[in-house]
C-alpha positions as CSV (number, residue, x, y, z in Angstrom):
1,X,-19.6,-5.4,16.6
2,X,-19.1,-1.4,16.9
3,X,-18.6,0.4,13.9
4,X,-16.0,2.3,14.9
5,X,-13.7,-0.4,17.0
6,X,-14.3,-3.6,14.4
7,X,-10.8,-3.7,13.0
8,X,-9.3,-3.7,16.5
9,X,-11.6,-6.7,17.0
10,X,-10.7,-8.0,14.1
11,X,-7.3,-8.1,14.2
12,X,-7.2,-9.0,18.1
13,X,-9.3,-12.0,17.2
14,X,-6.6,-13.3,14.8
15,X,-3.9,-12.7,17.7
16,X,-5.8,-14.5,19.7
17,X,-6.5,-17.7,17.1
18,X,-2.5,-17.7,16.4
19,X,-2.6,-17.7,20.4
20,X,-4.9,-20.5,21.1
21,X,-4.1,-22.7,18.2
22,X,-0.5,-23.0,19.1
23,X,-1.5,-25.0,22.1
24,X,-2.9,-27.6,19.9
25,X,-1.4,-27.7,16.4
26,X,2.4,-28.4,16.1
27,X,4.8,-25.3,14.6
28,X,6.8,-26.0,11.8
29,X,8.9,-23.7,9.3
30,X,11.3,-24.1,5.8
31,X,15.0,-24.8,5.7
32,X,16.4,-24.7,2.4
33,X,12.9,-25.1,1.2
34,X,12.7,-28.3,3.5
35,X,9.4,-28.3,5.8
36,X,10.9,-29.5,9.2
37,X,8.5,-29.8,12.3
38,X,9.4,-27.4,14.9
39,X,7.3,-29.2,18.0
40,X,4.7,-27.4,20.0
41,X,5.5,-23.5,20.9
42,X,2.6,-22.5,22.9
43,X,1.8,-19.0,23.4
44,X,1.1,-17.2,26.8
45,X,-0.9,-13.8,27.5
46,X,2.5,-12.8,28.4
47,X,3.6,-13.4,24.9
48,X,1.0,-11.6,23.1
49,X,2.0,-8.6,25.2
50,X,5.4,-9.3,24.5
51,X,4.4,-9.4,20.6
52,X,2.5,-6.5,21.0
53,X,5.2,-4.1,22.0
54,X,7.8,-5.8,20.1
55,X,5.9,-5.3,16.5
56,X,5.4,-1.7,17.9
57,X,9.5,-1.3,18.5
58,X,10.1,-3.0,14.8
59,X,12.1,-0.9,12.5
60,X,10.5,-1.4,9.1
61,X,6.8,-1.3,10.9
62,X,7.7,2.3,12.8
63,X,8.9,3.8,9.6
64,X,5.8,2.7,8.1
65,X,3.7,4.4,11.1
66,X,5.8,7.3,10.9
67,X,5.0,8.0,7.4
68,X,1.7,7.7,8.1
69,X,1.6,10.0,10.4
70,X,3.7,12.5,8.7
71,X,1.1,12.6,5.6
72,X,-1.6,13.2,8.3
73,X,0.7,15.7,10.1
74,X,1.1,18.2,6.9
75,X,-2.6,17.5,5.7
76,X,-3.3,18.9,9.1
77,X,-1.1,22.4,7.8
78,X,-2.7,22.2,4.5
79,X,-6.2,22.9,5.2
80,X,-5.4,25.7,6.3
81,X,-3.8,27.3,3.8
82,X,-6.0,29.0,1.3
83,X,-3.8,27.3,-1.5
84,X,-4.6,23.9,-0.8
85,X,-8.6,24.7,-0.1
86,X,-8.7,26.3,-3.6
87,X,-6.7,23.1,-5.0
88,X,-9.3,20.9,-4.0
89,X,-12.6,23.2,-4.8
90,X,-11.1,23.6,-8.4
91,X,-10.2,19.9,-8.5
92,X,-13.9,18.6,-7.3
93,X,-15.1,21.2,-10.0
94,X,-13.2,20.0,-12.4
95,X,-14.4,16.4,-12.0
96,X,-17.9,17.0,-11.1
97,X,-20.2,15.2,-12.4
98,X,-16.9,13.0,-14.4
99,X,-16.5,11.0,-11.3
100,X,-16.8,8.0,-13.5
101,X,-14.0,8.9,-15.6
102,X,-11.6,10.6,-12.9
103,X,-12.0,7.1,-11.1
104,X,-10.8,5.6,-14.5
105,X,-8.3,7.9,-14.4
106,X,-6.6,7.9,-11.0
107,X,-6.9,3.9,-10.9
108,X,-4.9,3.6,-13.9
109,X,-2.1,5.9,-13.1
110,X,-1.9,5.2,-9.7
111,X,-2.3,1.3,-10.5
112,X,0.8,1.0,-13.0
113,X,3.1,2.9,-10.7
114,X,2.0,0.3,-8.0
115,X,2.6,-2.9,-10.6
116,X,6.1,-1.2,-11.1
117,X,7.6,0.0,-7.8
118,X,9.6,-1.4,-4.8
119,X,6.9,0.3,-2.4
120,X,3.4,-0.2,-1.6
121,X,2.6,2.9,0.7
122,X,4.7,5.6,-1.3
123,X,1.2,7.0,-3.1
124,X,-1.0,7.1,0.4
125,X,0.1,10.9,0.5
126,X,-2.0,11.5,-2.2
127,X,-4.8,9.5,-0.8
128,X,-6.2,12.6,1.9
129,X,-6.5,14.5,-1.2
130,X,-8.0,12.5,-3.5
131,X,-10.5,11.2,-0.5
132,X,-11.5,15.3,0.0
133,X,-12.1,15.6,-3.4
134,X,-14.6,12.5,-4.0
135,X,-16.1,13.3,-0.7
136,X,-16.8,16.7,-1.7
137,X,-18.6,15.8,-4.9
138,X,-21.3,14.1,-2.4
139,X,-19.5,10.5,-3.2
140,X,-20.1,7.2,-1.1
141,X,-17.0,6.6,1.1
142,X,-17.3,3.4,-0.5
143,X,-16.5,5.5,-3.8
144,X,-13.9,7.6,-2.7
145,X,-12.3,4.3,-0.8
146,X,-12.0,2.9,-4.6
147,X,-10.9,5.9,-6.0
148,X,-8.3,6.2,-3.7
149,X,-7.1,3.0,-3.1
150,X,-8.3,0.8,-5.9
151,X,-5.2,1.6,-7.6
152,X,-3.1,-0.1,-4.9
153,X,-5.2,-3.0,-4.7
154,X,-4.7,-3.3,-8.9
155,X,-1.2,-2.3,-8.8
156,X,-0.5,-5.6,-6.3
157,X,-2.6,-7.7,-8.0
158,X,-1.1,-7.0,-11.4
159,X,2.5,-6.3,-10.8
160,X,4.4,-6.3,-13.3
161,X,8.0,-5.2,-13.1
162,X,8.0,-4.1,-9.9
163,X,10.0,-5.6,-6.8
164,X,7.6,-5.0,-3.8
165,X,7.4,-8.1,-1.8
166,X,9.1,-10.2,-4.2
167,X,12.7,-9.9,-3.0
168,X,13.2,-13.7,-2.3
169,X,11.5,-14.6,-5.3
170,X,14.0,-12.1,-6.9
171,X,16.8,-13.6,-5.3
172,X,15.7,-17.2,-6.8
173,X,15.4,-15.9,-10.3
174,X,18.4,-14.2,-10.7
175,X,19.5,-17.8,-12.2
176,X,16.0,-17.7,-14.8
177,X,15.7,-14.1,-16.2
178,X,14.2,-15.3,-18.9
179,X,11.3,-17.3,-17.2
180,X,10.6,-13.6,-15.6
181,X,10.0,-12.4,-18.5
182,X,8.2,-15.3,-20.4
183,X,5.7,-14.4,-17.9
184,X,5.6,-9.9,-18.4
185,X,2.7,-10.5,-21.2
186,X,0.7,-12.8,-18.7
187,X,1.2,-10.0,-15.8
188,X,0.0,-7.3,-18.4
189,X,-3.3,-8.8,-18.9
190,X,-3.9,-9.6,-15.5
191,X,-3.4,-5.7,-14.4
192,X,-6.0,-4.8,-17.3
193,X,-8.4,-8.0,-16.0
194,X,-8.0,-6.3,-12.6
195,X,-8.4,-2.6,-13.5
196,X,-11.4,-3.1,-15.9
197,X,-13.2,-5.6,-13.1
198,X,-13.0,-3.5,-10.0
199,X,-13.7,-0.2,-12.1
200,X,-16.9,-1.6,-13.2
201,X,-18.4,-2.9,-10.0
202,X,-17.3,0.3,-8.0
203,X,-19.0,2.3,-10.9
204,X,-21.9,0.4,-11.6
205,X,-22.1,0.8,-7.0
206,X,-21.6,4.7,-7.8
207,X,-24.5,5.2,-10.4
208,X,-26.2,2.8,-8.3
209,X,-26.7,4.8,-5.3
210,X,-27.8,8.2,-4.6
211,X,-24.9,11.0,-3.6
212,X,-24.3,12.2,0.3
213,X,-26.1,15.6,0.8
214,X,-22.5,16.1,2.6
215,X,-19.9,14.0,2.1
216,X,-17.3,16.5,3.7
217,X,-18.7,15.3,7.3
218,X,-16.9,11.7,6.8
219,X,-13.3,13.6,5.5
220,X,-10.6,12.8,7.6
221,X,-8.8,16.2,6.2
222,X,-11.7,18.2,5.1
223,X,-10.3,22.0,3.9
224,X,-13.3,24.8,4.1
225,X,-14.4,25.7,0.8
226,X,-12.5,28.8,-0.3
227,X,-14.9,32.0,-0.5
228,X,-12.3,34.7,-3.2
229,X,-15.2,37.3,-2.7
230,X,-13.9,37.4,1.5
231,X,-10.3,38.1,0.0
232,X,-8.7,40.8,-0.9
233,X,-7.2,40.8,-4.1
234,X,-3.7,41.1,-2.6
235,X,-4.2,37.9,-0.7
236,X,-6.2,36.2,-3.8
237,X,-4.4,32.5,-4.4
238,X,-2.8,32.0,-7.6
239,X,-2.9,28.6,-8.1
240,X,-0.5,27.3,-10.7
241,X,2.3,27.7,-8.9
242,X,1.2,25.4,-6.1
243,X,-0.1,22.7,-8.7
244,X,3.7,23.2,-9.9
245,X,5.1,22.3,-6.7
246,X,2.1,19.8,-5.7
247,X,2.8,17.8,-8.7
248,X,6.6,17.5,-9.1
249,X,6.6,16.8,-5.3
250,X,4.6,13.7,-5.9
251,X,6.5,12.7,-9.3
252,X,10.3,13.0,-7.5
253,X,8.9,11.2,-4.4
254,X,7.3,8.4,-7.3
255,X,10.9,8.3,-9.3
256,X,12.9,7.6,-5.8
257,X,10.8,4.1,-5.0
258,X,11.2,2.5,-8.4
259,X,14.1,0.1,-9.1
260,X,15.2,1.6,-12.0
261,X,18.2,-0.8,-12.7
262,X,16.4,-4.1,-12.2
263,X,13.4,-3.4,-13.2
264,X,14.1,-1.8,-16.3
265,X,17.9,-2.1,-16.6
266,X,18.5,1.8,-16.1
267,X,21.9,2.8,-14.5
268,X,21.0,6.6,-14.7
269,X,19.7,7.7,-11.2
270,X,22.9,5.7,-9.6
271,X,25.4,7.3,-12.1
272,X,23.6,10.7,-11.0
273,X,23.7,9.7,-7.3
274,X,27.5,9.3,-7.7
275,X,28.4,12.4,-9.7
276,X,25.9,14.2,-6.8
277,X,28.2,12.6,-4.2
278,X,31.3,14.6,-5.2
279,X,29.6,17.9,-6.7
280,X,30.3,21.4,-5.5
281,X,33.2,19.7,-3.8
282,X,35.4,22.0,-1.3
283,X,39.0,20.9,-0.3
284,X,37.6,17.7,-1.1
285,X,34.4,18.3,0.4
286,X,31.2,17.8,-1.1
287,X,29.4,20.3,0.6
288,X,26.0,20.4,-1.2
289,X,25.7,16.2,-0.4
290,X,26.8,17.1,3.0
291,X,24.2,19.8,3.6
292,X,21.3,17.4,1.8
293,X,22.4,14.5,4.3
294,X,24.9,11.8,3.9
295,X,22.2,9.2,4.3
296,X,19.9,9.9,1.4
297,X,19.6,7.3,-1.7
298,X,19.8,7.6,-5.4
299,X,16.5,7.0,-7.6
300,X,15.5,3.7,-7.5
301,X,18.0,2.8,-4.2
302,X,14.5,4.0,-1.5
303,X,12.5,1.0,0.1
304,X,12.0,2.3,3.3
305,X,9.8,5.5,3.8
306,X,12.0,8.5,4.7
307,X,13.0,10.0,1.7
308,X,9.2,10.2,1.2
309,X,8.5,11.6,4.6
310,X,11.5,14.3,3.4
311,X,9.6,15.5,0.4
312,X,6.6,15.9,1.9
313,X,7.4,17.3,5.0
314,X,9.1,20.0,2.8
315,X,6.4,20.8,0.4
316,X,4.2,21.1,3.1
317,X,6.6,23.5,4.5
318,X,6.9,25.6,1.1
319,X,2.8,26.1,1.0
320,X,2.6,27.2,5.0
321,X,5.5,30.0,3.9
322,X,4.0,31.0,1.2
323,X,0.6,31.2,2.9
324,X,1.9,32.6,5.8
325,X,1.4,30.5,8.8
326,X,2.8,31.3,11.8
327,X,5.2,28.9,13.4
328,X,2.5,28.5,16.5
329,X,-0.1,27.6,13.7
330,X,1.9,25.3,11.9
331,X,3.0,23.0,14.9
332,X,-1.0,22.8,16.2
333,X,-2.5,21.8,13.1
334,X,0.7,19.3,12.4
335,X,-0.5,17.7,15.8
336,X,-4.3,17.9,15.2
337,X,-3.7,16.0,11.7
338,X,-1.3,13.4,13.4
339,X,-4.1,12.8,16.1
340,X,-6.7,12.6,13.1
341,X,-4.6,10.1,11.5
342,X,-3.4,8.2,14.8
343,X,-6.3,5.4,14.1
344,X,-4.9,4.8,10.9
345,X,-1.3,4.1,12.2
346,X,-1.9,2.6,14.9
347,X,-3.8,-0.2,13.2
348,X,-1.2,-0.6,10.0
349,X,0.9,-1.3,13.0
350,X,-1.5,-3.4,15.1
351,X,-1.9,-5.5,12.0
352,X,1.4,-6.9,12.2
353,X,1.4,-8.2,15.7
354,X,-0.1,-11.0,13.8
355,X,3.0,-11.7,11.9
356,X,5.1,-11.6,14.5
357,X,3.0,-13.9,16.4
358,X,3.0,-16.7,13.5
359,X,7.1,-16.2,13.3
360,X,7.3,-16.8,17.3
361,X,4.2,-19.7,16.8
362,X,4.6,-21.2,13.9
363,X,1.4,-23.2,13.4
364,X,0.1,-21.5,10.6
365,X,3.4,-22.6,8.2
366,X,2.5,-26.3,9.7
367,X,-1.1,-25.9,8.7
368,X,-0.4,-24.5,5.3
369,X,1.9,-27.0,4.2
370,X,-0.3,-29.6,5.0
371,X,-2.5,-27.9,2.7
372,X,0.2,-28.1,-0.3
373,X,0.5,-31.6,0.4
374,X,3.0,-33.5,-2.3
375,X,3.5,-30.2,-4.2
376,X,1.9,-31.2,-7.3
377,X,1.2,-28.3,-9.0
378,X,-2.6,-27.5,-9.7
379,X,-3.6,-23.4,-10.1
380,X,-6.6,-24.0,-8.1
381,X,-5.3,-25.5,-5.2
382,X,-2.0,-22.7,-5.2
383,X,-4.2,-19.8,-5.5
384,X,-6.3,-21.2,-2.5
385,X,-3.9,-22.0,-0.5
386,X,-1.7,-18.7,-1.4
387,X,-4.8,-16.8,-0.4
388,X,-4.8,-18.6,3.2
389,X,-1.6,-18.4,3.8
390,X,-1.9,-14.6,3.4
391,X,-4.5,-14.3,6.4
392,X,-1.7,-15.1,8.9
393,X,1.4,-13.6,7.2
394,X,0.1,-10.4,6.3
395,X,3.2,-8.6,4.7
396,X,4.2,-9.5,1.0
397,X,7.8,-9.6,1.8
398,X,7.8,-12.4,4.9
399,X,5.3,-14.5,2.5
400,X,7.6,-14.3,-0.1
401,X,10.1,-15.3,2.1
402,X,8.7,-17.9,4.1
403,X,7.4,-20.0,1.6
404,X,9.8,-19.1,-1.4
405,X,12.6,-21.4,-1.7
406,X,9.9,-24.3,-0.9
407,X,7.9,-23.3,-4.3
408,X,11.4,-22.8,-6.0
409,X,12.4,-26.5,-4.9
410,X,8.7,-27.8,-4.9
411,X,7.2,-26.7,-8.3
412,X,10.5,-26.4,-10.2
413,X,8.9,-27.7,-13.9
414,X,6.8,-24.9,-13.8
415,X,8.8,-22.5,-11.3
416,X,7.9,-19.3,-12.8
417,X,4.2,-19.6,-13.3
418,X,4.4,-21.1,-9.9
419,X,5.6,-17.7,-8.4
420,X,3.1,-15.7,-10.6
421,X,0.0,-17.8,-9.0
422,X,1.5,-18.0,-5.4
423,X,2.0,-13.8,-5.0
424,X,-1.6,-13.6,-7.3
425,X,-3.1,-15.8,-4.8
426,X,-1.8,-13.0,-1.8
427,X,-2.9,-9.9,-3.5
428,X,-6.0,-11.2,-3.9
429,X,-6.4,-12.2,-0.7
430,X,-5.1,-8.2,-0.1
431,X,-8.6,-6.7,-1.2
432,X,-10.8,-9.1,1.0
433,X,-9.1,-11.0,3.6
434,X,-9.9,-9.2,7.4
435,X,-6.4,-9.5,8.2
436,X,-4.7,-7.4,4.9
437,X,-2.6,-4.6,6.8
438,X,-3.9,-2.5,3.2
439,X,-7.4,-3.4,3.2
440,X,-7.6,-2.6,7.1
441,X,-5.6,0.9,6.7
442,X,-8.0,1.6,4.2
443,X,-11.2,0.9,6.1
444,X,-9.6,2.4,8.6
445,X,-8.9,5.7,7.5
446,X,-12.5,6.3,5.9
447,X,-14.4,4.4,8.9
448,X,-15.6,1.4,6.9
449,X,-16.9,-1.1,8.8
450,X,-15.5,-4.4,7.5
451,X,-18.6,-6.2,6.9
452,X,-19.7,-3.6,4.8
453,X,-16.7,-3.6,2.9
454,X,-17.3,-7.4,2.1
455,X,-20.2,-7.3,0.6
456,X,-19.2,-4.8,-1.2
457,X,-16.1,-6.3,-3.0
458,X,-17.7,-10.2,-3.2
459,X,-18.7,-9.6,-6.7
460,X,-15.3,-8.1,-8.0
461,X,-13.2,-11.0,-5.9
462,X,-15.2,-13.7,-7.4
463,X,-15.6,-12.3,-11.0
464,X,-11.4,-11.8,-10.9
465,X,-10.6,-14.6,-9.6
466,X,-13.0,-17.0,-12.1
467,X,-11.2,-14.5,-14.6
468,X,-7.5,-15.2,-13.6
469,X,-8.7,-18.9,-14.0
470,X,-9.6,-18.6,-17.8
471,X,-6.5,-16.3,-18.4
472,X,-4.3,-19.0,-17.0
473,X,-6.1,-21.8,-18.3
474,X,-5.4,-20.0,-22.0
475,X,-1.9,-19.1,-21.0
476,X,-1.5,-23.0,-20.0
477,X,-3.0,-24.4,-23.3
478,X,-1.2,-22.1,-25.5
């Protein structure tokens, strides 16, 4: 298998075992939580094309692959502008030689917003920089992958408040608040189980294994150092200003993708989105809201990706003004870092052909339930099967609500630690399984090929998982 093409290979494999086993296994799906047989829906190569182009032309997927591509777009401007190069030289200095604890760091922050937001991709435009910053310290990709990403992967394995993917689930609590929140302690130490497990292996792999003599050759958006002795001292960068405008960029985009009323019961943002509504009103006109765009959300209102794109898009804007690039410059590097990050869209995107495939050919939800046979409720056999069911569903949201009101009806003695276990069993199957549309975008994007990947993350998947076991086990007998 080629390095460089595996995750296409991958991923077309799976399209084609959804493909082939729908000519032999029976579909099936869940009405009011009822498993009904479906009869046989076999798929044609016409259908896979079919699939193909119609994932491609999906609303919530495109928005995804836009944002993408916007990040890579203004990374592709900020490279060149002397502000961001001396953003990252002083960063990488900074942490030199405190990899260990900047890893610790960045996991941790970037981990709790994950466990409490109603979006999993807001932080990737942070990722290109942290990635240049590793990567320039002479870091394994492997390192800078964990640094980067890890705190995604521990933010969805120990959610804890937040509402990404969990919107049926939601919708089936809203009659057990407090079995929700019976539960927030259990969720707690499973985010710290997570954080300290995958810290330790991927620092224990980082001290294990000697630097790159030049890391910056495998940066997807690797800035030039900056050289202040070629400047002159009119056109020397002051820095704090852009750290100013860096960080509250990041922060406002952060605050607009959590769900401040149900997570934490905060009307604020909405009150302030409806006072906004009507300021600076002329004849009745509220021009300010008008200029900004009728169609932007309060704080806390954002699941889909533009506001983000918005934010960034603009702050990317500020730094080429204020550095000077032309108009000509801006639009070429905007396309060279959309072409550099092309790969990584197109296979967060690719990735969900397998989805849609399993909601045309429904095989997979046949198969599964077979596996949860009379529903009696066991936290071996849930996790499992939770983790199996992810291969072929992919996205937190449709396995939420494809097998939700089934574990509502199914398990309803022990309904909420059901839940916690069945979304536990997905996230962990998020870090490993070949078919996670995170796990591939991150392989992706530093050119990991899976394989290696695997035998990298064995040791934390088994030592969390035998973990989870004794933490529910406790949770159980207490």
């Amino acid at each position: 298998m080629k390095k460089k093409s595996d995750k296409i290979v991958i991923v077309s494999i799976a399209i084609l075992i959804v493909a082939i086993l729908s000519w032999f296994i029976s579909g099936g799906y869940y009405s009011n939580g009822v498993f009904t047989s479906d009869g046989m829906v076999r798929a044609g190569l016409y259908d896979i094309l079919y699939a193909i182009l119609y994932t491609f032309c999906n609303e919530a997927v495109m928005i995804n692959i836009c944002y993408i591509l916007i990040v890579g777009g203004c990374y592709g401007v900020l490279t060149q502008t002397n502000a961001y190069r001396k953003l990252v030289d002083k960063t990488a200095n900074l942490i030199k030689g405190k990899e260990a604890i900047a890893m610790l760091v960045i996991t941790l922050l970037m981990g709790i917003y994950t466990s409490i937001s109603s979006q999993l991709l807001v932080l990737f435009c942070v990722i290109p920089f942290i990635m240049s910053v590793f990567l320039r310290n002479g870091c394994k990709k492997l390192t800078a992958v964990s640094a980067a990403f890890g705190g995604l992967f521990i933010g969805t394995i120990g959610q804890t408040v937040g509402t990404y993917g969990l919107e049926a689930f939601n919708s089936l609590f809203a009659t057990l608040p407090q079995e929700v929140e019976s539960l927030l302690p259990l969720r707690i130490t499973i985010f710290i189980a997570a954080y300290i497990l995958f810290n330790l292996f991927a620092i224990l792999y980082m001290n294990k294994y000697k630097r790159s003599v030049d890391g910056g050759k495998y940066d997807l958006f690797c800035p030039e150092e900056l050289d202040e002795e070629k400047l002159s001292k009119r056109k020397k960068v002051t820095l704090w200003p852009y750290i100013v405008i860096f960080i509250f960029t990041i922060i406002v985009t952060m605050l607009a993708y959590i769900d401040w009323k149900e997570s934490f019961n905060i009307t604020f943002f909405s009150e302030l989105q409806n006072k906004f509504e009507t300021f600076a009103s002329l004849d009745g006109v509220p021009v300010l809201y008008n200029l900004l765009g009728l169609t932007i959300s309060g704080f806390g209102e954002n699941v889909e990706m533009i506001y983000a794109m918005f934010s960034f898009l603009v702050m990317t804007i500020i730094f080429a003004l204020t550095s000077k690039i032309s108009i000509d410059s801006f639009i070429r590097n905007f396309g060279l870092g959309l072409k550099k990050i092309s790969k990584v869209a197109f296979i967060y995107g690719f990735t969900f052909v397998i989805l849609i495939m399993v909601a045309k050919y429904k095989w997979p939800i046949t198969f599964i339930n077979g596996l949860l046979g009379e529903g009696k409720f066991n936290i071996f056999a849930l996790t499992f099967t939770a983790i199996i069911a992810f291969i072929f569903t992919v996205d937190f949201s449709s396995f939420a609500n494809t097998y939700g009101l089934y574990i509502f009806n199914t398990y309803v003695d022990d309904i909420a630690s059901a839940f916690l276990i069945w979304h536990l069993g997905a996230a962990i199957a998020a870090v490993f399984v070949p078919t996670s549309f995170l796990l591939l975008t991150a392989l992706t994007y530093a050119d990991i090929p899976y394989i290696k990947w695997l035998q990298y993350i064995w040791k934390f998947v088994v030592a969390f998982i035998i973990a989870v076991f004794i933490i529910l086990a406790v949770a159980i007998l207490m």
